[in-house]
C-alpha positions as CSV (number, residue, x, y, z in Angstrom):
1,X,0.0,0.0,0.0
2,X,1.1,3.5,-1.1
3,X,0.3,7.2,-0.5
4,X,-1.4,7.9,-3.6
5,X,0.3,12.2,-3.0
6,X,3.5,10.9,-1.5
7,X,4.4,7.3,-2.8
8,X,5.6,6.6,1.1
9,X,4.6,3.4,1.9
10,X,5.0,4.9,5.9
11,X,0.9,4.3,5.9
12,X,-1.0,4.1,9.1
13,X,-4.8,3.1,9.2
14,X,-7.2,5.5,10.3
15,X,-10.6,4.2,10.6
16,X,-13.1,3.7,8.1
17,X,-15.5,5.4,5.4
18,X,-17.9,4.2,3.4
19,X,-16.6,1.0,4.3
20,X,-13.7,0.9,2.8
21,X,-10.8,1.0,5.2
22,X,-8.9,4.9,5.6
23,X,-5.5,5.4,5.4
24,X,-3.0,8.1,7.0
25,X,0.5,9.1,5.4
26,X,2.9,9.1,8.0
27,X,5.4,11.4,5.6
28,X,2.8,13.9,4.1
């Protein structure tokens, strides 16, 4: 899994929306 701004892969998650799971860039 990438940031799809950064291209980190330093994701975290961060809940859900929609069902689909959320993600948080640790770098940007």
């Amino acid at each position: 899994m990438q940031c799809p701004e950064c291209g980190s892969e330093h994701i975290r998650k961060n809940g859900h929306r929609r069902g689909q799971q959320n993600h948080l860039c640790v770098d940007c």
